[in-house]
N, C-alpha and C positions, 0 to 999 in steps of 0.2 A: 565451367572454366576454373573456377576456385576449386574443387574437388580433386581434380588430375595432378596440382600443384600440391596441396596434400599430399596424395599418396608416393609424391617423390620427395617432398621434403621432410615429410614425420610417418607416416605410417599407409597401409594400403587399406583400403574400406570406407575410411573416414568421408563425410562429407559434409558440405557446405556449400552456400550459395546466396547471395544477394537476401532474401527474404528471411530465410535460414538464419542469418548472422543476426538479422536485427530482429527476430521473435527470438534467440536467445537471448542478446545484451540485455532486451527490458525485459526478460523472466532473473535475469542475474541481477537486472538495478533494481526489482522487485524485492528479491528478495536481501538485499543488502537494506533497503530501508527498513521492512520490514524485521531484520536480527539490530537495527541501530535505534527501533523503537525503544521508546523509558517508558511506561506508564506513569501516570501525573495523576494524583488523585482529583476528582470531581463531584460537587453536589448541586442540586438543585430539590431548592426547598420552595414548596407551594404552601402557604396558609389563607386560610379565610376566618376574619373577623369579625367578631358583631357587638356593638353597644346601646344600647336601650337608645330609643327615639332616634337612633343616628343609620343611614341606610349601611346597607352592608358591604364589608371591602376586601376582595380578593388580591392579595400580592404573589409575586411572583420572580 
């Protein structure tokens, strides 16, 4: 139904349809997040510690 209105309003070939529309929108709102990504730096640091007579202590 949405395809025949297509090809009389913009162009002949084209199509689209109910399913159609919305596996493009979320490939388009994909990829708009995706180019509106920053990268943020991150670390994570693990050490393990140890002191004479004292048990030992892993942080994280």
């Amino acid at each position: 139904m949405v395809s025949p209105l297509l090809w009389k309003k913009i162009a002949r070939g084209l199509s689209a349809g109910r399913v159609q529309s919305v596996a493009v929108r979320l490939v388009v709102e994909r990829e708009r997040e995706i180019k509106a990504f920053v990268p943020e730096e991150y670390w994570e640091v693990d050490a393990s510690t140890t002191r004479r007579a004292v048990t030992p202590c892993r942080c994280r």
